[in-house]
C-alpha positions in Angstrom: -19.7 59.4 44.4 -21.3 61.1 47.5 -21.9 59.6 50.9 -25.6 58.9 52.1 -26.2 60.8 55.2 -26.7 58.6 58.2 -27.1 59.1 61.9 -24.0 58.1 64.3 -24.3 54.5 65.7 -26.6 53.0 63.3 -25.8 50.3 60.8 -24.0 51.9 57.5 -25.2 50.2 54.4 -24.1 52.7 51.2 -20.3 52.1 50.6 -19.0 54.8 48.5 -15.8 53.0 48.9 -16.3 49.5 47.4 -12.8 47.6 46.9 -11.2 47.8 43.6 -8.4 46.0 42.1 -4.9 48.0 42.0 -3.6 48.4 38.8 -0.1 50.2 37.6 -0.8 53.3 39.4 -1.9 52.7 43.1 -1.4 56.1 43.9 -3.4 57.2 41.4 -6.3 54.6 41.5 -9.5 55.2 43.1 -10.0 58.8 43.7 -13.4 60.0 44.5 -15.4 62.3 47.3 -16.9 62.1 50.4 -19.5 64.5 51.4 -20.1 65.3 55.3 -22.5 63.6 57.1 -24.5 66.3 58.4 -26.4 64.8 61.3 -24.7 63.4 64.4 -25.9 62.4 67.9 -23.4 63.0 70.7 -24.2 61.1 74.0 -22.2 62.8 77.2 -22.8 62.5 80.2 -24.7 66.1 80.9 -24.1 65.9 84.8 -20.1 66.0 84.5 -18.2 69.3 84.3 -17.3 69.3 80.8 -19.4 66.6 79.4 -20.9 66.9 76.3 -24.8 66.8 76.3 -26.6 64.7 73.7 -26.6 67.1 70.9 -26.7 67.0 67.3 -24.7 68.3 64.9 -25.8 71.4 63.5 -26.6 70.8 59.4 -23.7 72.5 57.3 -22.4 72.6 53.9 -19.3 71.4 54.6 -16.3 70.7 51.9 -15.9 67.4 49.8 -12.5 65.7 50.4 -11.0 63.4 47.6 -9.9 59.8 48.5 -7.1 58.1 47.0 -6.6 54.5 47.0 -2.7 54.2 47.3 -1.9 50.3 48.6 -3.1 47.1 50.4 -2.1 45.6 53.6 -2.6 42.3 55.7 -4.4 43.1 58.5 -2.9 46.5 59.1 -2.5 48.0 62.5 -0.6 51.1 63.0 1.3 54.0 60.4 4.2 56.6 61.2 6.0 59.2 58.6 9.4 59.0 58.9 10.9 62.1 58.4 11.7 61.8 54.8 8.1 61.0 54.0 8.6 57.0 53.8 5.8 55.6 55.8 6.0 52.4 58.2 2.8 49.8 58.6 2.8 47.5 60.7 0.7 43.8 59.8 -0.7 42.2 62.7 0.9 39.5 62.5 4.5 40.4 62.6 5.7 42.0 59.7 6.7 45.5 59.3 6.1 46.9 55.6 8.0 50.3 54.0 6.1 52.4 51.9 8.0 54.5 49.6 6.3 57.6 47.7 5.2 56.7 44.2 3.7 53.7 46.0 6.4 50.8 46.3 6.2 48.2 49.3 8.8 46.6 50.6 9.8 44.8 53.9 11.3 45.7 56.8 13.5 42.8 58.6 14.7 41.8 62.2 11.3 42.3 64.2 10.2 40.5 67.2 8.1 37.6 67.8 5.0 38.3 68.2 2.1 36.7 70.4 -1.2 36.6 67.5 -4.4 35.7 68.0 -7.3 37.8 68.5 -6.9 41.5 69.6 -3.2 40.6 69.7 0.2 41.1 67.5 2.1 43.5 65.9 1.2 47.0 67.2 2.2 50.3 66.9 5.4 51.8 65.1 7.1 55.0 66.0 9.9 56.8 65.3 11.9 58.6 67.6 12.1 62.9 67.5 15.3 62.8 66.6 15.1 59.7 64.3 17.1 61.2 61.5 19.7 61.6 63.8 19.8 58.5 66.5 17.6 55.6 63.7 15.7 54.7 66.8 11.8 53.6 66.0 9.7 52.2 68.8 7.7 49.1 68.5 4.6 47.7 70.5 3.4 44.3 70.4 1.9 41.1 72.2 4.1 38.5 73.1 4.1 35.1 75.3 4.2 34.4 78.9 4.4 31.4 80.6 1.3 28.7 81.2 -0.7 30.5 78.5 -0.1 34.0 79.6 0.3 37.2 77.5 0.9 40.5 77.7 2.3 44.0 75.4 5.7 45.0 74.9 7.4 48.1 73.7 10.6 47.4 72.1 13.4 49.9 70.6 15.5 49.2 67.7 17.7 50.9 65.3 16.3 51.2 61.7 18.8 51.1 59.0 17.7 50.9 54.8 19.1 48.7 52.3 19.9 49.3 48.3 16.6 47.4 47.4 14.7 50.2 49.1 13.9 48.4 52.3 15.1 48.3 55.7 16.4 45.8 58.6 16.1 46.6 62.9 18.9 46.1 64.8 19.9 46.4 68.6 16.2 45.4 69.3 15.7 45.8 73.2 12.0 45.7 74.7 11.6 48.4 77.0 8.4 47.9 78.9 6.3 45.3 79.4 2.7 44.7 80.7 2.8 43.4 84.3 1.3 41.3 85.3 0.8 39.1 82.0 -2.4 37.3 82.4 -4.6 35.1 79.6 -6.6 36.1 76.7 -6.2 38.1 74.3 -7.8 41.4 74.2 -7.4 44.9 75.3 -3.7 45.1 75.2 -4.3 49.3 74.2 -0.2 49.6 73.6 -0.4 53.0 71.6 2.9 55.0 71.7 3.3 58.5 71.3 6.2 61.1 71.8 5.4 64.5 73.7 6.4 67.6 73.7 8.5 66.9 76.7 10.2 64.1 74.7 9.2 61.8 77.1 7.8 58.2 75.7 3.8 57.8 76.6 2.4 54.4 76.7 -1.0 53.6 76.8 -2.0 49.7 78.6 -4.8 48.5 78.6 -6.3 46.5 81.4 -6.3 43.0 79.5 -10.2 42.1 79.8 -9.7 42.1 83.6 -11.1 44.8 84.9 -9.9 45.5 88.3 -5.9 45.6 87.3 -7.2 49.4 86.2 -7.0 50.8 90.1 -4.9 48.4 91.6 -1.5 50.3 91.6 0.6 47.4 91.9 -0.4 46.5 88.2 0.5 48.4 85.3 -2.6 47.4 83.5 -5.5 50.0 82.6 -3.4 53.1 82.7 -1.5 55.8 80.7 2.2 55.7 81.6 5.3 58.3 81.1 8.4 57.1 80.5 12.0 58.4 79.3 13.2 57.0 75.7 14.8 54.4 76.9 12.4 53.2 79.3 13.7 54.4 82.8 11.2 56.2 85.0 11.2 60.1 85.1 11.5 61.3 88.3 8.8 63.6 88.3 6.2 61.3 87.8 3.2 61.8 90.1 3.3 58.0 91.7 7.2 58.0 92.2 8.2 56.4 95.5 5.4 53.9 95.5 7.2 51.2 93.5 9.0 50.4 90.2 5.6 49.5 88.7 3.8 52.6 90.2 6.7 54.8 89.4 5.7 54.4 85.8 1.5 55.2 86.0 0.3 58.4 85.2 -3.5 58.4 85.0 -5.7 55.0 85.9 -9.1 53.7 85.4 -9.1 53.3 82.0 -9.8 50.3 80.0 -8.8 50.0 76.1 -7.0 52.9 75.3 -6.3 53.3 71.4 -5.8 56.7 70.5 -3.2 58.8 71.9 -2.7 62.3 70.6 -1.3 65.8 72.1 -2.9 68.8 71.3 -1.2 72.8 70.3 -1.3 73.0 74.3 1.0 69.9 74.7 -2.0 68.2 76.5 -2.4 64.6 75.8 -5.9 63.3 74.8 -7.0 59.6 74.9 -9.9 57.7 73.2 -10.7 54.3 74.8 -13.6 51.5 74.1 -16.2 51.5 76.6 -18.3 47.9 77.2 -21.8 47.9 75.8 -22.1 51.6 75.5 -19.6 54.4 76.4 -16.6 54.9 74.3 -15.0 57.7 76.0 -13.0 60.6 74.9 -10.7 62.0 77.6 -8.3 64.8 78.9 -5.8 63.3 80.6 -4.6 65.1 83.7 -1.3 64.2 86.2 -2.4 61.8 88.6 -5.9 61.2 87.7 -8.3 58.5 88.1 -10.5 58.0 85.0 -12.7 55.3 87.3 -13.2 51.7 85.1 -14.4 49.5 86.0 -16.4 51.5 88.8 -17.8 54.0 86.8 -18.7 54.0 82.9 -21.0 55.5 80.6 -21.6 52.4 79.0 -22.9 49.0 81.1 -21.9 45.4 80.6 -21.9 43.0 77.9 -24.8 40.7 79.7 -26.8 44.5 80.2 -26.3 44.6 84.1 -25.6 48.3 85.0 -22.1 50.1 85.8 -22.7 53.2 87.7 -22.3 56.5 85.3 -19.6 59.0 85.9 -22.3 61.1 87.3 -22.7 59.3 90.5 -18.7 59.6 91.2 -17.1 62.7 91.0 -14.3 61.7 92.4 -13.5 60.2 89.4 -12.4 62.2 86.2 -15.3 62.1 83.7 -15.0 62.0 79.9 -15.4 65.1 77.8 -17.5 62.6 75.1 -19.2 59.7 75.9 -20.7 57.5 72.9 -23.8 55.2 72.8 -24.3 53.7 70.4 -20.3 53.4 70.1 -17.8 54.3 67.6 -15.5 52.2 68.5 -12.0 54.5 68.2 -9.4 52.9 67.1 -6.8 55.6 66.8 -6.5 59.2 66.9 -5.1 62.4 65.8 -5.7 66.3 66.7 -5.0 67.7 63.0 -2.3 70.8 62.4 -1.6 70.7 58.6 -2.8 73.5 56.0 -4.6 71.1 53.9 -8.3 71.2 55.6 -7.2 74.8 57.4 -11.4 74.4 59.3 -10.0 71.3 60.9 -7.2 72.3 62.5 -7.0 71.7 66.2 -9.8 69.4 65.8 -9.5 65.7 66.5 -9.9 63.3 64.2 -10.6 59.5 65.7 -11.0 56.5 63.2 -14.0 54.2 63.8 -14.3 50.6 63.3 -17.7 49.9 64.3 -19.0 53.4 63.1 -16.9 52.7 59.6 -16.3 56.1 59.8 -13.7 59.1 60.4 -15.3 61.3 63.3 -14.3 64.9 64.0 -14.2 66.3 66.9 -13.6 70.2 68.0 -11.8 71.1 71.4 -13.4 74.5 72.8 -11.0 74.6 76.2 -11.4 71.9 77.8 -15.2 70.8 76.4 -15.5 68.7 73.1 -17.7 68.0 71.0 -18.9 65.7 68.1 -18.9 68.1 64.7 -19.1 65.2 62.1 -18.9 61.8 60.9 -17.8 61.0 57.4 -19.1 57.2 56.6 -16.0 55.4 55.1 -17.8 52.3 54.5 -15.3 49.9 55.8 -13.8 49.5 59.4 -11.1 52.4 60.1 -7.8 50.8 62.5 -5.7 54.1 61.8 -5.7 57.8 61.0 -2.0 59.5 60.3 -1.6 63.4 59.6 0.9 63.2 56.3 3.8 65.3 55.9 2.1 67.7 53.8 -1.3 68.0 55.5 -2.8 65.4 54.0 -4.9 62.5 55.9 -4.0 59.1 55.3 -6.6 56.2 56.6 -5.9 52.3 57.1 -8.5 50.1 56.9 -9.0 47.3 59.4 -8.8 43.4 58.3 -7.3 41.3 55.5 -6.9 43.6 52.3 -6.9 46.7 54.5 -6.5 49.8 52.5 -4.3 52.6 52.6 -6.5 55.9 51.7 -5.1 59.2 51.4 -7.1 62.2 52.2 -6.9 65.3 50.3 -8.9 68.7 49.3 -9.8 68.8 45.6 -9.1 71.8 43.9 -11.9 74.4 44.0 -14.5 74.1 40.9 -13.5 77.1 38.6 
């Protein structure tokens, strides 16, 4: 089955992926092919030094990729490898599931509380560089305040298995938290990711309330570097102007869900814009990526917010979308399995339903194509062995593996 071709930001109605009933075999169930979508708008902003312009994909005839249906998840959320190829999944609301290859789940015990309800719970799961040494994973979730406050966490805990082929955390400590915690429940952002440098990145997002993103005091609305076990490096560019400050390392962002560092060991970040602008950006020490005074995008209620254009103080995204994708996750691919991708970033859409790919020229990006998935996409995970594994957003979500078919002899 082939994917229609559609244009970016418009309402997907073909769903070459309809939901099937797992039987026996997950791993094996479900295979079929998505084509490229060959047409794609990119909106940038084309007044920013290293913007995209609007442009549109050029027409190709790009590869076919099979997709594998290989399990089901409750509202799934985040996905890591572990180093022997198990896979962790965390549910949104609290549980933390063990994927074994040939397709077996099972549960992981001893995780925290968490705070659910609408963008919150359970967040993201990763394990640390040295995991097969030291057990350590790293957890992010929401979890309660006082007089109906909230606010993320990022917790560290010792992962050990069991004979029935699941696992248990011990020594669970949280390591960071959100400050200030304030009400609702949206925009928590609480990605984690590794670099090269082995320290711990963080993303937080700024909780709904807008100003929190440039007010220093607040670590809400930025990207922050830590060590591993949640100490402040000394070399961070805000050091000196507080314990809270001590931890920022860019600002003036909003919901940031993707995370991802590149062959370069720099780190890019895809965040939801308002009505309009989801941004894709390069982040650089010290920054200011300017939310809520600047945006690509404008307010729910259709009042303006002055473009990255007018303010150049203000580091401006490489991609801006409108109509938006809504990135939920990201990845900048490496693996020998699509060898045209590589270097390439791959974000996974909810609103767009789709997987968009992205190529990095320097420090310029732009939109190459959008493959319609035909449900909501929360996560994209590079597999051990090149392969792209997908999970899809909501009750039911799926876990969808990625892979090149042989060539037609």
């Amino acid at each position: 089955m082939m994917a229609q071709p559609t244009t970016p930001g418009k309402a997907r109605h073909a769903n070459p992926l309809r939901r099937r009933q797992i039987v026996n075999q997950p791993w094996l169930v479900a295979t079929l092919t998505v084509a490229l979508l060959s047409s794609c708008n990119v909106q940038g902003d084309p007044a920013a030094p290293g913007s995209a312009r609007e442009t549109r994909a050029p027409a190709a005839s790009a590869p076919t990729f099979a997709v594998a249906e290989v399990a089901t998840f409750n509202e799934p959320w985040a996905m890591s490898f572990l180093p022997d190829g198990r896979l962790l999944v965390t549910e949104k609301r609290g549980a933390l599931k063990l994927l074994k290859p040939g397709g077996k789940v099972a549960t992981v015990t001893g995780t925290p509380a968490v705070d659910y309800g609408g963008q919150g719970g359970f967040g993201d799961v990763v394990p640390h560089p040295q995991f097969a040494s030291n057990g350590w994973i790293y957890l992010s979730y929401a979890e309660k305040g006082e007089r109906d406050t909230r606010g993320a966490a990022v917790a560290r805990a010792r992962l050990t298995f069991d004979a029935e082929g699941g696992g248990a955390l011990s020594e669970l400590t949280v390591i960071w938290r959100q400050v200030p915690k304030v009400d609702g429940r949206g925009h928590y952002g609480h990605r984690i990711a590794f670099g090269p440098d082995g320290k711990l990145w963080i993303s937080s997002g700024e909780r709904q309330h807008f100003d929190p993103a440039q007010d220093m005091r607040s670590n809400l609305g930025k990207v922050l570097r830590l060590n591993d076990d949640g100490s402040t490096p000394a070399d961070n560019p805000f050091v000196g102007q507080g314990p809270v400050s001590a931890q920022i390392w860019t600002l003036g962002h909003r919901n940031l869900l993707g995370m991802a560092f590149d062959a370069q060991a720099r780190l890019w970040v895809a965040e939801m814009g308002p009505k309009g602008g989801d941004e894709l950006n390069l982040i650089e020490r010290g920054r200011n990526y300017g939310w809520p005074k600047v945006s690509n995008g404008n307010h729910y209620d259709g009042s303006d917010i002055p473009d990255h254009a007018t303010a150049p103080e203000f580091e401006a995204p490489k991609i801006s979308w409108t109509p938006v994708i809504a990135p939920a996750s990201m990845i900048i691919y490496s693996g020998r399995v699509f060898p045209d991708w590589r270097g390439n970033v791959l974000l996974a859409g909810l609103a767009s339903k789709a997987l968009v790919r992205v190529e990095i020229d320097g420090d310029r990006a732009r939109e190459a194509a959008r493959y319609d998935m035909g449900q909501r996409i929360r996560e994209v995970e590079q597999g051990p062995a090149g392969e792209i594994w997908l999970l899809e957003d909501g009750s039911g979500g799926r876990l969808l593996k990625l892979s090149n078919p042989a060539p037609t002899p």
